[in-house]
N, C-alpha and C positions, 0 to 999 in steps of 0.2 A: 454456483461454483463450477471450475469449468478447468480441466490440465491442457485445454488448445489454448496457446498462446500465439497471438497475431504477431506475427513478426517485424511489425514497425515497432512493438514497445520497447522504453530503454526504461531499465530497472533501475534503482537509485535507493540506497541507504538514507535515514538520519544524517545531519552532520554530527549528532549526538550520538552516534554509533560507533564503538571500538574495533581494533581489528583483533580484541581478545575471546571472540565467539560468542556466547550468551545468548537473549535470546532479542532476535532484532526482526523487525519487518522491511519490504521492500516496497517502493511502490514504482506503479507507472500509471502513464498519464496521457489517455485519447480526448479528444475535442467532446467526449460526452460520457466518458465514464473512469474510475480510476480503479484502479486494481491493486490488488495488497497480497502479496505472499510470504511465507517465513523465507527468509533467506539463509537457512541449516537446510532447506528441501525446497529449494525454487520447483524442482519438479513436478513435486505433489499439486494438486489442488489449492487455486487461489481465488478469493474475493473479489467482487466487482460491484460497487457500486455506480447509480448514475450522477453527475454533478453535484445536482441540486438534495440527495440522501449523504454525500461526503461532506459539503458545504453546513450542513445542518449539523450536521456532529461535531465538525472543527468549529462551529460555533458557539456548540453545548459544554463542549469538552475546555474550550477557555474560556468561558462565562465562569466553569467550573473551579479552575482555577485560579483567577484573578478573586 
């Protein structure tokens, strides 16, 4: 986890995400790693996974659901 953030990254919401607060995540996205922050505290400390450790879970997590 890491509060430096590189300044090419562009944050992005869910399209499933409301503009009535709750609790939502952000992510961004470099050529080898994706990053995920709450977005109530973009500032605090955020997540970094590499590709191929994000790519495995979005593939666990809709095995899971399907």
């Amino acid at each position: 986890m890491s509060t430096d953030e590189p300044a090419r990254l562009v944050w992005f919401k869910s399209s499933y995400s409301g503009n009535e607060g709750g609790e939502c995540l952000e992510a961004a996205f470099d050529p080898a790693t994706v990053h995920i922050r709450d977005s109530k505290a973009p500032a605090r400390a955020q997540l970094a996974f590499h590709l191929p450790q994000w790519t495995a879970f979005v593939r666990y997590a809709g095995a899971a659901e399907g």
